[in-house]
N, C-alpha and C positions, 0 to 999 in steps of 0.2 A: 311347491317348496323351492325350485330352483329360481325361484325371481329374491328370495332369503339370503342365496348365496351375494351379491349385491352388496349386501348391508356389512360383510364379515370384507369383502373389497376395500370399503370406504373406512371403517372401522376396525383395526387390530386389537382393540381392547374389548372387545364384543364375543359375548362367550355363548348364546345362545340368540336364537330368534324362536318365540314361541305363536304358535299358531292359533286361531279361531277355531272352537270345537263346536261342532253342532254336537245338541243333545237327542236323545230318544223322544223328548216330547215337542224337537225344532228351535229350542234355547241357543243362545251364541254365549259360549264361554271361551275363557283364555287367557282373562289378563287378571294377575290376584295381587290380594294386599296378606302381608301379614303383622299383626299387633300384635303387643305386648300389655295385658290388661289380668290383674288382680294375679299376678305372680305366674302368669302362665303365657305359652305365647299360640295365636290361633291364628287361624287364616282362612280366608273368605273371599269372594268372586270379588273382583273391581267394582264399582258403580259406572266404570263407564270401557267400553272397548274401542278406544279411540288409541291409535297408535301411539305408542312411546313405551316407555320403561315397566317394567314387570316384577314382581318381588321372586317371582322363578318362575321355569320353564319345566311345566309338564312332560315329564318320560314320554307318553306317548304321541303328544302333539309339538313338538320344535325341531331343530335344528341347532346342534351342538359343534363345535369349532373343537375336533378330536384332537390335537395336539395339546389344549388347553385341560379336555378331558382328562385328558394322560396324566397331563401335569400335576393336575388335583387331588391323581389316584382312583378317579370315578365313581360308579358309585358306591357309599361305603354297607358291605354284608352285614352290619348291627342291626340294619332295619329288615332284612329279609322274614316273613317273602313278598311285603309290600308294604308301600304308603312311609311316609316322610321322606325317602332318599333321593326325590328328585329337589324335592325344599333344602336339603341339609348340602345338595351339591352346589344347588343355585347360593345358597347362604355363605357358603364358602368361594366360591366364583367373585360373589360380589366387594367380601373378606379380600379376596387378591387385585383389584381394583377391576377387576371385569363387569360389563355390562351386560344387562339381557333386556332383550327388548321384544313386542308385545306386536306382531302385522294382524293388524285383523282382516285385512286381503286374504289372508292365504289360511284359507279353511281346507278342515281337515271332518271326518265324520267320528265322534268320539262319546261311546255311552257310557259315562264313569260307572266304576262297580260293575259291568253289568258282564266281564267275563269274571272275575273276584266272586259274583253273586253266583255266580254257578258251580263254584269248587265250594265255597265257604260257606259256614253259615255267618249271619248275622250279628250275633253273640262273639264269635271269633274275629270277626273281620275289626268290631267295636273296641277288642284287647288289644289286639296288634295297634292300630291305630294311637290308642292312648298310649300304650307301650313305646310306641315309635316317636310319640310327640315330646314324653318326659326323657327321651335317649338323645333327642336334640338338644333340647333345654341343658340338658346335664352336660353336654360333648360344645355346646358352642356359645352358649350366654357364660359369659364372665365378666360382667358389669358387676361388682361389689351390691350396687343397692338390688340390682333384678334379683340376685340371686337369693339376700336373705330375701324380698319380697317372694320368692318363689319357693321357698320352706319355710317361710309363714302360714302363705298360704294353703300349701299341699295337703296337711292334715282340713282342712276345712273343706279341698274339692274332693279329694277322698269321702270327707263322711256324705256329700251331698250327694256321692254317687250311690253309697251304701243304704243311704236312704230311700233312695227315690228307687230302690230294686238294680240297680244299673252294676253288678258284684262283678260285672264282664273287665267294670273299670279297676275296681282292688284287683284284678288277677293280674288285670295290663299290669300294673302296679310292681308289682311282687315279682314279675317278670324281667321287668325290669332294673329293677335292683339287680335280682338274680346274673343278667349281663353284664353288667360293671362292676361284681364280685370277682 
């Protein structure tokens, strides 16, 4: 991590450096994308770990520039006790002209979920999650068309969940509302 420090040297506008995670099964992740697709917004590995720019910086795998932190207010307690608040810090980092950028030099060993999987079950971890993803959407999309496109949608990803047995996600749901009441 100290070859990261470096990059915050060259660059003042630089809010995070995130790192290469090896997985439990020897995977190299680290560098993500996030869309915006049928009224919702989701996020997925990179297709490729070739050094540059980052859509954010994993809590437990970077290097954050703490003054910048501060400045932000870090990370925000709506998503407690896990999952979206390092997306919703990096979201807003990016929101104040700051960069994060992606070394895949500087590996770190990182098994997602897998201390999460030992307090939680599965079913909860899946609420929190959705809970956390619709407190983003709601707290930081304000594009006029995302938004009705994203209460268009929402009765529609709602019944898909209710359908398919997935009620983990109507509770995410209800949860959620419940916090911004």
């Amino acid at each position: 991590y100290k070859s990261a420090i470096k990059f915050f040297i060259k660059d003042p506008s630089l809010f995070a450096v995130a790192f290469a995670q090896k997985e439990k099964n020897g995977d190299l992740v680290g560098k993500n994308e996030i869309y915006w697709q049928q009224g919702m917004i989701f996020h997925k590995k990179a297709n490729n770990l070739i050094f540059g720019e980052t859509a954010w910086a994993e809590g437990g795998a970077c290097l954050i520039d703490r003054n910048k932190f501060v400045r932000l207010g870090g990370f925000d307690p709506i998503y407690y006790p896990f999952y979206w608040e390092d997306i919703d810090l990096s979201y807003r980092a990016k929101k104040a002209g700051y960069k994060i950028i992606f070394d895949p030099t500087i590996k770190v060993i990182h098994h997602h979920e897998s201390t999460i999987g030992k307090y939680y079950p599965q079913f909860f971890i899946e609420k929190v999650a959705f809970r956390n993803q619709l407190l983003f959407i709601w707290k930081n999309i304000n594009d006029p068309k995302k938004k009705l496109s994203h209460f268009l949608y929402l009765p529609y990803h709602l019944l898909r969940y209710i359908v398919t047995g997935k009620i983990n996600y109507l509770l995410g749901f209800i949860e959620a509302v419940k916090k911004i009441i």
